[in-house]
C-alpha positions as CSV (number, residue, x, y, z in Angstrom):
1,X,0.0,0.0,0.0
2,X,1.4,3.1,-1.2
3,X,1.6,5.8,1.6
4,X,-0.1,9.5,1.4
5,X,1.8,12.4,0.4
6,X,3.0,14.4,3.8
7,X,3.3,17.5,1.5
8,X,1.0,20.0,0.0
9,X,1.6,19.9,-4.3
10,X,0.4,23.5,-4.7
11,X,2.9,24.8,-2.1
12,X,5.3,22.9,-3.7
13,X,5.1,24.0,-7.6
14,X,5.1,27.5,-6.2
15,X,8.3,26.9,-4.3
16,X,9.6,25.2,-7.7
17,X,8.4,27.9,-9.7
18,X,10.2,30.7,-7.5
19,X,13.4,28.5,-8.1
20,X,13.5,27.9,-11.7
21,X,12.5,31.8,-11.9
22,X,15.8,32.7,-10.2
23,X,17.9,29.9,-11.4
24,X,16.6,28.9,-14.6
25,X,16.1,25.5,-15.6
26,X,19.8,24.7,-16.6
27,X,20.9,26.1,-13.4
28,X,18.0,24.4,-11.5
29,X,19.5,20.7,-10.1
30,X,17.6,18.5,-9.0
31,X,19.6,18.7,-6.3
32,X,18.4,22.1,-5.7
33,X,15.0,21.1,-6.2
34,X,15.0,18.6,-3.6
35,X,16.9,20.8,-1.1
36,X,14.3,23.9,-1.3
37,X,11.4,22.0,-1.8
38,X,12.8,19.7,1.3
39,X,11.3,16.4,-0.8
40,X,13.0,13.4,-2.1
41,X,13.6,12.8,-5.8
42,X,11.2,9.8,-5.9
43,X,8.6,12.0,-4.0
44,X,9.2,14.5,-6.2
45,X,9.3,12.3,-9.4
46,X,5.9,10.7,-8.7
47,X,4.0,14.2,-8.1
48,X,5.6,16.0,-10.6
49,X,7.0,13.7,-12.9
50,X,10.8,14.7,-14.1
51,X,12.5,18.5,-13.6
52,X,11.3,18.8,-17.5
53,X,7.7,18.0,-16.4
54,X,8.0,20.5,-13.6
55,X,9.1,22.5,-15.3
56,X,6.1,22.8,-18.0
57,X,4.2,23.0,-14.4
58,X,5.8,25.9,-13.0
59,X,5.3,27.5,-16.5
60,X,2.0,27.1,-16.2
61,X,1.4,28.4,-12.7
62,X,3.9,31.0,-13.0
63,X,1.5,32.3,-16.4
64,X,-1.8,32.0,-14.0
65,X,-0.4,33.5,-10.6
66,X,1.5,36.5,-12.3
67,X,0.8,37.2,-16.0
68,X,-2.8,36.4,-15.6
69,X,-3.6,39.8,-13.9
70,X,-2.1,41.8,-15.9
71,X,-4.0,40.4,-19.2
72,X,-7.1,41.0,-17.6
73,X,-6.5,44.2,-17.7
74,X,-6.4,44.3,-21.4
75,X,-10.0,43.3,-21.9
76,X,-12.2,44.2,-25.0
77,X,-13.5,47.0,-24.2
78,X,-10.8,48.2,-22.5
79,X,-8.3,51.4,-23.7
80,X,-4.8,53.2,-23.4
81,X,-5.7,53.9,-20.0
82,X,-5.8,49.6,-19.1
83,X,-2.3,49.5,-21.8
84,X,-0.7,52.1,-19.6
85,X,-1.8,50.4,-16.6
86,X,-0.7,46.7,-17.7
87,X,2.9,48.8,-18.7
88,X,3.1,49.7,-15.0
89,X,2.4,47.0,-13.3
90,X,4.7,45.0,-15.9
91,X,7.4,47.8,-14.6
92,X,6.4,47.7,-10.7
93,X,7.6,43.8,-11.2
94,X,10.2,43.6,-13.8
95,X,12.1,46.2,-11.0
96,X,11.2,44.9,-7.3
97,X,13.8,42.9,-5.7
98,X,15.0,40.6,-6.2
99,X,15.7,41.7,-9.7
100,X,14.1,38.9,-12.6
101,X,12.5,39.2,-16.0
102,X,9.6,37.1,-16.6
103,X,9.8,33.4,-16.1
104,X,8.2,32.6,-19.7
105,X,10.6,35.2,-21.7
106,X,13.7,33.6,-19.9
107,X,12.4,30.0,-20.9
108,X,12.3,31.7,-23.9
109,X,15.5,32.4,-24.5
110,X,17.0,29.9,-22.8
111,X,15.5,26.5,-24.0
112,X,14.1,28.1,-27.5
113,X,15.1,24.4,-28.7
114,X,12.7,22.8,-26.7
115,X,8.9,21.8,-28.1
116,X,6.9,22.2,-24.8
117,X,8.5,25.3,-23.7
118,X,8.2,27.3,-27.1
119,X,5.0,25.7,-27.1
120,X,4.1,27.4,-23.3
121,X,6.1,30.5,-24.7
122,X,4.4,30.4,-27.4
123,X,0.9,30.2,-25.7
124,X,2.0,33.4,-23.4
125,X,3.1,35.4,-26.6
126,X,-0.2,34.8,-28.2
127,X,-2.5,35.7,-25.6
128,X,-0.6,38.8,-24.1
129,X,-1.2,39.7,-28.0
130,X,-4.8,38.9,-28.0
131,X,-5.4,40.8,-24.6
132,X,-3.2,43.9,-26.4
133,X,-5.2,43.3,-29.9
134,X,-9.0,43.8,-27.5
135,X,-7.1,47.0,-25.4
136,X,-6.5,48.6,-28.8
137,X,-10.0,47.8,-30.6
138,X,-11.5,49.5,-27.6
139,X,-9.3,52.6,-28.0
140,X,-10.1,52.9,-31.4
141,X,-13.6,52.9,-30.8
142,X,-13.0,55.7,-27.6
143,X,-11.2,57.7,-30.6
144,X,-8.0,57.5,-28.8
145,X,-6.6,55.9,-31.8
146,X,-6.5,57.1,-35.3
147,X,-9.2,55.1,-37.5
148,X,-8.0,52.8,-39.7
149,X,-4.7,51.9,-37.5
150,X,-3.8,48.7,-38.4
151,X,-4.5,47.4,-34.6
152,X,-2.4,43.5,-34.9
153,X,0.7,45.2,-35.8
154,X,0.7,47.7,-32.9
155,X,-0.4,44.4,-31.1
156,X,2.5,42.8,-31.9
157,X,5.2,46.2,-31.3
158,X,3.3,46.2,-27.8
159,X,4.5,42.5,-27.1
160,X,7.6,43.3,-28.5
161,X,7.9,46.4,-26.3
162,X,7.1,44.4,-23.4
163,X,9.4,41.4,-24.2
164,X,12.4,43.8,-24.8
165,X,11.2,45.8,-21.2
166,X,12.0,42.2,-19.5
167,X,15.8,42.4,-21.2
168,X,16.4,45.7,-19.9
169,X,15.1,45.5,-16.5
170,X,17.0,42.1,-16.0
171,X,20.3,44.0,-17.0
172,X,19.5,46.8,-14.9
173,X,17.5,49.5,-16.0
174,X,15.8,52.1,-14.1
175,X,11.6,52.0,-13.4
176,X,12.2,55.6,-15.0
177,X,14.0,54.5,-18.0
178,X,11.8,52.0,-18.7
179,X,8.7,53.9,-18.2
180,X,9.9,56.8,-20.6
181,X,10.6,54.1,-23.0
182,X,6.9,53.0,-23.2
183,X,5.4,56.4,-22.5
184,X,7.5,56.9,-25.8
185,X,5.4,54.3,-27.6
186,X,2.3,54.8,-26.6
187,X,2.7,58.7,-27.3
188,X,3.6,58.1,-30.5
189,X,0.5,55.8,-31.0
190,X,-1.8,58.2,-29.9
C-alpha cells in the first residue's frame, strides 16, 4: 500500500516555480530542487513527474499567478488607459527585488530548442497579443486611436515592447528609463 503524500503539491510547484524563476532551468539541479522544496527525488518524481515535467508545471502556474492579472486588464472594451496600466504594473515587477525578467521570456531564450516550452512561450506570446489586440479595438472605438490603424501590428510592437522591457530590467535599468521608453510608444501611438 502506497503511503499518502506528507506535502502539499500547490505549495510545492510555487516553491519550484520561484526556483526555476531565479535559477533557470539549466541552473536548477535536481539537487536544488529537492533541497528547497525539502522532498525526495522519488517523491518529487511521482507528483511531478521529471524536472522537465516541472518544469512545464511551473510554467504554467507562474503564467496563471503573475501574467494572468495583468492580461485582464487588457479586456475588450478596455483602452490606453488599461495599456498604460498593464505597462506599469509589468514595470512595478520587472524592477522589485529581487531583480528577474519574466519566467516565460527567460524559458524563452534559454531553452528556445525545446517543443513544450516554445510551445508554453508560445501560448504566453499569443494571448498577451490577443489581450493587447482587444485593449487597442476598444481605444479605437474611444477615438483615442487614429481610424484605420492597423491594430495587430501595434499588437504585436506592444508585445515586442514588453518582451524587450523584460531584457532591460534584467540587465538593470531604471523603473524611470523604462517607463519613458513605453510612454515613448504609446505617445507616438496616440
Amino acid at each position: 500500500m502506497a503511503r499518502p503524500r506528507e506535502f502539499d503539491p500547490d505549495l510545492l510547484l510555487d516553491r519550484a516555480t520561484e526556483l526555476f524563476w531565479s535559477k533557470g532551468y539549466d541552473g536548477t539541479s535536481i539537487s536544488d530542487l529537492e533541497d528547497h522544496l525539502g522532498v525526495g527525488r522519488q517523491s518529487l518524481y511521482g507528483a511531478f513527474g521529471d524536472k522537465h515535467q516541472l518544469y512545464v508545471k511551473a510554467m504554467e502556474r507562474y503564467g496563471a499567478r503573475q501574467s494572468g492579472p495583468r492580461l485582464a486588464l487588457l479586456r475588450p472594451g478596455a483602452g490606453m488607459a488599461e495599456i498604460r496600466e498593464y505597462f506599469s504594473k509589468t514595470i512595478a515587477a520587472l524592477t522589485a527585488e529581487p531583480r528577474r525578467s519574466c519566467l516565460l521570456v527567460n524559458a524563452a531564450l534559454e531553452s528556445a530548442d525545446d517543443p513544450a516550452v516554445a510551445a508554453k512561450c508560445n501560448e504566453n506570446q499569443q494571448n498577451l497579443t490577443r489581450a493587447f489586440r482587444h485593449a487597442l479595438a476598444g481605444a479605437m472605438a474611444n477615438g483615442e486611436l487614429p481610424k484605420g490603424a492597423d491594430v495587430g501590428a501595434i499588437a504585436v510592437a506592444l508585445v515586442s515592447q514588453s518582451f524587450g522591457l523584460n531584457v532591460m530590467a534584467r540587465h538593470g535599468a531604471s523603473a524611470a528609463t523604462l517607463g519613458k521608453a513605453v510612454d515613448a510608444m504609446l505617445d507616438a501611438l496616440t
